[in-house]
C-alpha positions as CSV (number, residue, x, y, z in Angstrom):
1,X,-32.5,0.2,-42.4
2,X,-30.4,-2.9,-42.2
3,X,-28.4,-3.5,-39.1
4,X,-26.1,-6.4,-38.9
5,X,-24.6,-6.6,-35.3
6,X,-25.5,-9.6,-33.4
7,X,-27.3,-9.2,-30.3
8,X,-29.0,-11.7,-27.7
9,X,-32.7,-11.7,-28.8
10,X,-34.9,-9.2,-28.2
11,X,-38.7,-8.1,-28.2
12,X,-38.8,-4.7,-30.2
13,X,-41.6,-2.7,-28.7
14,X,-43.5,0.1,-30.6
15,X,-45.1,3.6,-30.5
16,X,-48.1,3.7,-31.6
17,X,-49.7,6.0,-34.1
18,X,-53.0,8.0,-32.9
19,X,-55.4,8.6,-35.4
20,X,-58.5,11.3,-34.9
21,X,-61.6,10.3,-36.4
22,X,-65.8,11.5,-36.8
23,X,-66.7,8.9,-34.7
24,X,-63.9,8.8,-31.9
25,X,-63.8,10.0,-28.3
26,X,-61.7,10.0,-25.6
27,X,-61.8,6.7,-24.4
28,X,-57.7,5.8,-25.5
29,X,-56.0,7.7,-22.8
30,X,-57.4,5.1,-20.3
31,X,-54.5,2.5,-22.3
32,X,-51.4,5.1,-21.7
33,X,-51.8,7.0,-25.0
34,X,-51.8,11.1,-25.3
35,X,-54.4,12.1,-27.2
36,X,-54.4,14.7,-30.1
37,X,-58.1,15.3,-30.1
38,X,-60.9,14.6,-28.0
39,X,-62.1,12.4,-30.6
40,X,-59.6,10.3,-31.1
41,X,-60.9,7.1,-32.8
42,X,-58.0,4.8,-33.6
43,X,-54.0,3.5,-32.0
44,X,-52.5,2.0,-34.7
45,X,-50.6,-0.3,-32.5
46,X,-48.3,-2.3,-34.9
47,X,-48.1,-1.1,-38.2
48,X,-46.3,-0.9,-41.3
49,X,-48.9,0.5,-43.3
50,X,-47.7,4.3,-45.0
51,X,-50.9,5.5,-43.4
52,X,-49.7,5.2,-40.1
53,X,-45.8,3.9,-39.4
54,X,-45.0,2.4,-36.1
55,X,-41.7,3.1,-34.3
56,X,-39.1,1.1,-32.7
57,X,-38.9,2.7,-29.3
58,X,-36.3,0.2,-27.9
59,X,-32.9,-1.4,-28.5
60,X,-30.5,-1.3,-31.5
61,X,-33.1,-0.1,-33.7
62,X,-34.7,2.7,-32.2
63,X,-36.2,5.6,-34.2
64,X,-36.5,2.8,-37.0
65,X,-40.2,2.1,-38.5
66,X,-41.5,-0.9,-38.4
67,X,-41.7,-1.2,-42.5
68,X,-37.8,0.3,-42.4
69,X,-37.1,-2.6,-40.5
70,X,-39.1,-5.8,-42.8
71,X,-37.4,-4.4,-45.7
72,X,-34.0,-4.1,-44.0
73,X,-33.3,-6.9,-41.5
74,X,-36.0,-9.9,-43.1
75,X,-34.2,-12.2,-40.7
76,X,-36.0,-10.5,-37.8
77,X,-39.3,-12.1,-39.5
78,X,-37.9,-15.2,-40.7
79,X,-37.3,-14.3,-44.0
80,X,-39.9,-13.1,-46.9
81,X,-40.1,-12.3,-50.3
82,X,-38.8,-8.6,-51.3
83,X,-42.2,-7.3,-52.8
84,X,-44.1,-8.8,-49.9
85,X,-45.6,-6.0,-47.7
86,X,-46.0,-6.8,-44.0
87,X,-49.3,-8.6,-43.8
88,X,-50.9,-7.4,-40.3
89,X,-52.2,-4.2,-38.6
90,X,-52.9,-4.4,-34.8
91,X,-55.1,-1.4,-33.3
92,X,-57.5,0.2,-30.5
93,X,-60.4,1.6,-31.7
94,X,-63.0,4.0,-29.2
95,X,-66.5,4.1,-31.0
96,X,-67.6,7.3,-29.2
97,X,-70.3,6.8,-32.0
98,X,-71.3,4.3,-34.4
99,X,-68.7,4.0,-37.1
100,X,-70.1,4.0,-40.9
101,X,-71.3,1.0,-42.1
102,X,-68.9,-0.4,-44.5
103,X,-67.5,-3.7,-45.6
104,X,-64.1,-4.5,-47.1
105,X,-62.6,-6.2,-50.5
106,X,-60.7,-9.1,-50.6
107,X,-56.8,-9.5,-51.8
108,X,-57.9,-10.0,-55.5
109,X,-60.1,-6.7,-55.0
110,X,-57.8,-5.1,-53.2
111,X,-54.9,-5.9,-55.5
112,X,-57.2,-4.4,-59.0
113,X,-57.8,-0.9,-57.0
114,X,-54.7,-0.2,-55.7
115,X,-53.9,-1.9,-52.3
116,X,-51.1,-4.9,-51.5
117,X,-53.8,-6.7,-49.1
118,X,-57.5,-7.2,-48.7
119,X,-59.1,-6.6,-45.5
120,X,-59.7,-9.7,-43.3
121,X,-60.1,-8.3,-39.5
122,X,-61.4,-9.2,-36.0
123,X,-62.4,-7.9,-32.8
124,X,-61.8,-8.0,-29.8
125,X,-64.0,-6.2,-27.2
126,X,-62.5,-4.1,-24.2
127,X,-65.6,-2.5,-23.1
128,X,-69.1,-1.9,-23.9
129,X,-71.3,0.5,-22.6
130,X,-74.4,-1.1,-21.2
131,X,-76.8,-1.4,-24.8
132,X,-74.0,-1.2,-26.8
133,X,-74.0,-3.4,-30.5
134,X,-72.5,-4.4,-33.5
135,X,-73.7,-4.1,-36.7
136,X,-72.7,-7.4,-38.3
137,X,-73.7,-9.2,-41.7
138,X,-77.3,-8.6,-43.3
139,X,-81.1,-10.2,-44.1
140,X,-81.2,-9.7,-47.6
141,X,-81.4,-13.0,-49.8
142,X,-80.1,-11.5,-52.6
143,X,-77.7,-8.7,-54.1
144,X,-80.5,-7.3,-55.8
145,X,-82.6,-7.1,-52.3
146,X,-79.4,-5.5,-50.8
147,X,-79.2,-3.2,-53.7
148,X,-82.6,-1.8,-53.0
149,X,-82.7,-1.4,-49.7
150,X,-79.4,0.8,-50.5
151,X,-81.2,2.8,-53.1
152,X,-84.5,3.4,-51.3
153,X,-82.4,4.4,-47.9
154,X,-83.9,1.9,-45.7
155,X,-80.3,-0.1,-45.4
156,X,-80.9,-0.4,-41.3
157,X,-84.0,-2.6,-42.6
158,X,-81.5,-5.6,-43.5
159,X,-79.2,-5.2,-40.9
160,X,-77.9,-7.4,-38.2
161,X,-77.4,-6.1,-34.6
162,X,-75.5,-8.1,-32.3
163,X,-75.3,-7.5,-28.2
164,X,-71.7,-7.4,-27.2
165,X,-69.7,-6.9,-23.8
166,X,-66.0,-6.7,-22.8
167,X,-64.4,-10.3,-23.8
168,X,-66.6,-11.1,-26.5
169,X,-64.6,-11.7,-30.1
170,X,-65.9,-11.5,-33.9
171,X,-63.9,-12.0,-36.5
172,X,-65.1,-10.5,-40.3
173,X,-64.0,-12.3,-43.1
174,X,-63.3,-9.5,-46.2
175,X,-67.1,-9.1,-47.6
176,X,-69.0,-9.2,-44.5
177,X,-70.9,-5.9,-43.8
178,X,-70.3,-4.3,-40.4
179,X,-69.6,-1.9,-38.1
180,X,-69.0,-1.4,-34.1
181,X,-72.0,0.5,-32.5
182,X,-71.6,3.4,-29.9
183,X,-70.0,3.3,-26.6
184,X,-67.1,-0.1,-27.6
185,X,-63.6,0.0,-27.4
186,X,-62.1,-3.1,-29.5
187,X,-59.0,-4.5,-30.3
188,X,-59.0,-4.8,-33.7
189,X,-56.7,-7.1,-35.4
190,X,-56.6,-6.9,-39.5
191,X,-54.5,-7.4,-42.9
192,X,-52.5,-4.7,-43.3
193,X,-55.2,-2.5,-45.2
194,X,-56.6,1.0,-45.0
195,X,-59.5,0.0,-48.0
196,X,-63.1,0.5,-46.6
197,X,-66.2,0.6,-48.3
198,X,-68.9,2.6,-46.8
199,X,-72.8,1.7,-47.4
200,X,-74.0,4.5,-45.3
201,X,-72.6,6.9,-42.5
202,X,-75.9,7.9,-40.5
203,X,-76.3,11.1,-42.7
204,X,-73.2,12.7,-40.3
205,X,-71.5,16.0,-41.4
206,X,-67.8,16.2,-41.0
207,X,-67.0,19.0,-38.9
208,X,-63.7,19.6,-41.1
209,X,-65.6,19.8,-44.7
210,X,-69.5,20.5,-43.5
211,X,-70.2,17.8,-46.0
212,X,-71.2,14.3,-45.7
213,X,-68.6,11.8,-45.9
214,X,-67.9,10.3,-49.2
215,X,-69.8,6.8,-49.9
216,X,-68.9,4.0,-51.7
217,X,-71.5,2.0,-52.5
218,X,-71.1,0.7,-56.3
219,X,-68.0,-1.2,-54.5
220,X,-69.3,-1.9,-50.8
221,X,-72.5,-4.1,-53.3
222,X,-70.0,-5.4,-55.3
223,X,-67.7,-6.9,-52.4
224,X,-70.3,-7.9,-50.0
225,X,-71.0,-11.5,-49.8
226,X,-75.0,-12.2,-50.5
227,X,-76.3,-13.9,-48.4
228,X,-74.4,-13.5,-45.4
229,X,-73.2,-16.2,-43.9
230,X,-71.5,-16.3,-40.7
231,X,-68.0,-17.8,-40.7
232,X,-67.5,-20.5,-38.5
233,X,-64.7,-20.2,-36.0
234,X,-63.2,-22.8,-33.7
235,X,-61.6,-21.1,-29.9
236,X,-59.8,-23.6,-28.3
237,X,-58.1,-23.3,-24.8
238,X,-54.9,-24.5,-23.2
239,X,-54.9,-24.4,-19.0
240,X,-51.7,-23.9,-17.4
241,X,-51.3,-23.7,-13.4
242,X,-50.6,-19.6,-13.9
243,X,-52.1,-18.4,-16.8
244,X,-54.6,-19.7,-20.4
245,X,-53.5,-19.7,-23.6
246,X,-57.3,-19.4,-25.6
247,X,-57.0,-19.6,-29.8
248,X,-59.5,-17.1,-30.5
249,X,-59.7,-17.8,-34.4
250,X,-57.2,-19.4,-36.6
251,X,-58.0,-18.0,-39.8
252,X,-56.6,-17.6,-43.7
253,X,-54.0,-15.0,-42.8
254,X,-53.6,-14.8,-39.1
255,X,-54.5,-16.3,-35.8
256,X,-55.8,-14.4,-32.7
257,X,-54.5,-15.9,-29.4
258,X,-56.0,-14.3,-25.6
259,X,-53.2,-14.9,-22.6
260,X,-54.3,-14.5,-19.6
261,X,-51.3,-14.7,-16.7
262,X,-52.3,-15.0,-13.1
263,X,-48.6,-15.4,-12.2
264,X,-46.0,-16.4,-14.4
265,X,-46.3,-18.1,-17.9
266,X,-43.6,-19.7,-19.8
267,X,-44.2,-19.8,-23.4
268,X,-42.6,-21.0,-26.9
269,X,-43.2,-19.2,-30.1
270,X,-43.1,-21.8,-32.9
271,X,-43.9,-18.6,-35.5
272,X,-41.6,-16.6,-37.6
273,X,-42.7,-13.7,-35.0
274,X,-45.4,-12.3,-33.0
275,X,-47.3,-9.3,-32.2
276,X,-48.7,-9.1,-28.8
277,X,-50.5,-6.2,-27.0
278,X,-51.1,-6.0,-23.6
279,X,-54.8,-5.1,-23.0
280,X,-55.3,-4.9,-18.8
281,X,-53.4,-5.5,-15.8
282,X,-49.6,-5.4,-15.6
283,X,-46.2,-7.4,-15.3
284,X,-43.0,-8.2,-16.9
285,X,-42.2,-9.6,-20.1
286,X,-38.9,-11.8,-19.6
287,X,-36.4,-12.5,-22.9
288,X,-33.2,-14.2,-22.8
289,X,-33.3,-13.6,-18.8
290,X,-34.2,-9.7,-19.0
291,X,-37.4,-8.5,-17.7
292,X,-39.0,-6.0,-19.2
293,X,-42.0,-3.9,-17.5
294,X,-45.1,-3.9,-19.5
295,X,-48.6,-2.6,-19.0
296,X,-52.1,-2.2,-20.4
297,X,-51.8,-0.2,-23.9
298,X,-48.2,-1.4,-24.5
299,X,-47.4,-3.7,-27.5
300,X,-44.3,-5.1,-28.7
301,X,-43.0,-7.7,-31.5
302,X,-41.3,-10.9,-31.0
303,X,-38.7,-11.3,-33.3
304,X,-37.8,-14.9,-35.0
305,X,-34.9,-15.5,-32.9
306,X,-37.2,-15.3,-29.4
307,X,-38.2,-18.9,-29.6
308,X,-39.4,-19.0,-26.0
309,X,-40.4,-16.3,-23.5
310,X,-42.4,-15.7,-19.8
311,X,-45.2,-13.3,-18.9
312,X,-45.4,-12.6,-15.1
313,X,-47.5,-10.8,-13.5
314,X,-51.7,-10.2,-13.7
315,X,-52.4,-9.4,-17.0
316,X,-54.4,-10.1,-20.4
317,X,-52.3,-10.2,-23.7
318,X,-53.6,-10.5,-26.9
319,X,-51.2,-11.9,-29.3
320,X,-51.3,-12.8,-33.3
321,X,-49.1,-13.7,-35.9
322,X,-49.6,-14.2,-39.7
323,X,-50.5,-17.5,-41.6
């Protein structure tokens, strides 16, 4: 879809796309989403990815997708090559139960089996139930120690458990082993990917085959980084009389910002564009002097010509953009 009229600038806010999963529950109808099962694991927030389009539910391109619209109007993004895919995937997921443990390729791994993008990702956490963990990185000195503690099924001997609560973040580079535990919702902000390795999936049968799900564990061992190390992150905060801007990782292919408003917050965006969800409270949005109601589960994109913008209102945002 290419549209040519010019119009004032704009944010272009998006369905998502509800995805039902093993492990999911019901957890995404508290952020404004109707559910299609009660175990509904992921919103695919923003997304261009063919395994879950996102729509333009606004403006002069409504019904469009968001991939219709970075192949068709580049200028909304600031311009890109034509075989570039758009690089990042924003969702919600509910961990009713603990998701498999997997870990994901890189670009160059990626690239060799099929996929435009590895799988760089982060979270951040919404809830927790009291107890609740992630499983993130490993013991084992050595690929061959990870290998067989694989083979002889005693993975969960090498892995790391982590104690997490609403506001904590992680990011995972591609090759570290993890998963979210039981009982989180997270934000999870990613490379556009859909390439997951799994190690092991706590010998659960899928109600839709009666089979275990399918492993991949020659790849997951030959993507995993040995030893683990954890990557080191600087967070970085900016006070304003109404609101904090907080950097919660500026990585290789995206940053991950937290704003919270406690008023009204006037902003510039120095980026080609930006993705920002709101994840609690409510307010307005304001453009090029329009205000626009937004609440917790709604997410939008900030085009290339929106160079500044205001959040008002009581709210947490969580906002990215790509390197």
């Amino acid at each position: 879809m290419t549209i040519n009229v010019k119009t004032k600038p704009a944010p272009l806010f998006l369905g998502a796309v509800l995805h039902s999963k093993i492990w999911g529950g019901d957890r995404l109808k508290d952020y404004g989403f109707d559910l299609p099962s009660d175990h509904t694991g992921e919103a695919w927030l923003i997304s261009a990815h063919p395994h879950g389009l996102s729509t333009i539910t606004n403006g002069r391109f409504k019904g469009a997708t968001l991939a219709q619209l970075w192949q068709g109007n580049p200028e909304l993004f600031g311009g890109h090559a034509a075989d570039e895919a758009f690089p990042l995937l924003v969702k919600i997921l509910d961990a009713k139960e603990n998701l498999s443990i997997q870990v994901h390729p890189d670009d160059a791994y990626a690239q060799a089996h099929g996929e435009k993008y590895g799988k760089a990702e982060s979270w951040y956490i919404l809830s927790a139930t009291p107890g609740a963990k992630i499983y993130y990185g490993h013991t084992a000195k050595s690929r061959e120690e990870l290998q067989a503690a694989v083979k002889s099924g005693q993975l969960e001997t090498v892995l790391r458990t982590i104690p997490v609560k609403a506001g904590d973040f992680f990011y995972n580079p591609a090759g570290v082993l993890h998963a979210l535990g039981s009982g989180i919702v997270a934000l999870e902000t990613q490379q556009s990917s859909d390439m997951t390795f799994r190690f092991y999936d706590f010998d659960r049968i899928d109600p839709t085959t009666h089979q275990k799900r399918q492993l991949q564990i020659s790849d997951a061992l030959a993507v995993t980084k040995v030893p683990h190390r954890d990557p080191h992150i600087v967070q970085a905060t900016r006070q304003t009389a109404h609101g904090m801007v907080t950097t919660l990782v500026s990585a290789q292919y995206f940053t991950v910002e937290k704003l919270t408003v406690n008023g009204q917050l006037a902003l510039n965006q120095p980026h080609h564009y930006m993705l920002q969800t709101v994840v609690d409270g409510h307010g307005e949005l304001i453009v090029n002097g329009v205000h626009y109601a937004v609440q917790k589960g709604i997410s939008y994109l900030l085009p290339n010509d929106v160079t500044s913008y205001r959040l008002a209102g009581m709210m947490t945002v969580i906002a990215s953009y790509a390197k």
